[in-house]
C-alpha positions in Angstrom: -10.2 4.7 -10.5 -12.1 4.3 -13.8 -14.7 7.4 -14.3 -18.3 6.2 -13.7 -21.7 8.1 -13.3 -22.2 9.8 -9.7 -24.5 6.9 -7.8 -26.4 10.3 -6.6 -27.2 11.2 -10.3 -31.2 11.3 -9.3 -30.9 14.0 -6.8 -28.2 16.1 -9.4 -31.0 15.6 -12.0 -33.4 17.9 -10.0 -31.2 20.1 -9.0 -29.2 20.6 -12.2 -30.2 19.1 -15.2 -28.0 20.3 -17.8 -24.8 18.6 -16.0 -23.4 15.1 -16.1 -21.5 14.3 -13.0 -18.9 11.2 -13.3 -16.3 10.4 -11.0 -12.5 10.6 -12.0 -8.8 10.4 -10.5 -7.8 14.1 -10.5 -5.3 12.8 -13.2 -8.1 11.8 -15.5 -10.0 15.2 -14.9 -7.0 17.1 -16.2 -7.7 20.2 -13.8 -5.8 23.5 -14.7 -2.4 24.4 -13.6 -3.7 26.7 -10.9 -6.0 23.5 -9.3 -2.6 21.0 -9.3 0.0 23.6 -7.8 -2.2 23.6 -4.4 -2.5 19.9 -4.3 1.8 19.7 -4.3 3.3 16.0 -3.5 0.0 14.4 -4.1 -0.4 11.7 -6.1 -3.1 12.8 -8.6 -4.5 9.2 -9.1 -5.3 8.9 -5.4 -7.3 12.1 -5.5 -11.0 12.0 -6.4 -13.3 14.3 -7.8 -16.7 14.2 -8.9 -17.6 16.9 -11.5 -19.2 17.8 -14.6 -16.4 18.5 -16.4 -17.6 20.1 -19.3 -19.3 22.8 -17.1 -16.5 23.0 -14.6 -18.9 22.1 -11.5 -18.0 19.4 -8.8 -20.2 17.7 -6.2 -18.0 18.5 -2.9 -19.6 15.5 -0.9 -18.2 12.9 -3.2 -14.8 15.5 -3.9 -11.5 14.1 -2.3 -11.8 17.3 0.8 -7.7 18.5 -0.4 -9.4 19.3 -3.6 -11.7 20.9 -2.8 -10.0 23.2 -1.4 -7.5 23.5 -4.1 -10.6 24.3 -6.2 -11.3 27.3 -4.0 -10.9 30.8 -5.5 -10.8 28.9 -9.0 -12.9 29.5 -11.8 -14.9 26.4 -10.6 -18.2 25.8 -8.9 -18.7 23.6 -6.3 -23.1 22.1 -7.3 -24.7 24.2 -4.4 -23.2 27.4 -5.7 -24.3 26.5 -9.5 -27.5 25.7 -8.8 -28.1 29.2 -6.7 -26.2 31.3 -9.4 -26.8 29.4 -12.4 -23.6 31.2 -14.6 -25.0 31.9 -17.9 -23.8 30.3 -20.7 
């Protein structure tokens, strides 16, 4: 998968605009160690996430549903939690 823009980019605008979201293989994203030990005998090209990787936010609708839930409990956000807690920096 080559990374592209989110196709839902006009909704993230409102809610968020200081973040980018783009599509990527979980290989491409480079997730921490902690991320790829949960997501064991997986192929990380297969795997999909769409994030902001910069801010460390993903868009769970268009988020393989395995990561997601290897993201759990990570120092990541999934969109709907940024946008009510807004971290600072």
């Amino acid at each position: 998968m080559s990374t592209r823009s989110c196709p839902d980019w006009p909704t993230m605008l409102e809610l968020a605009p200081e973040l980018h979201f783009k599509h990527y293989s979980v290989a491409e994203a480079r997730l921490p160690g902690e991320v790829l030990v949960n997501l064991p005998d997986m192929p990380l090209d297969a795997l999909t996430i769409c994030a902001d990787l910069d801010h460390n936010v993903y868009y769970g609708p268009h988020t393989d549903p395995r990561v997601v839930e290897a993201l759990k409990d990570t120092h990541w956000y999934e969109l709907d939690v940024w946008v009510r807690e807004r971290p600072p920096g």
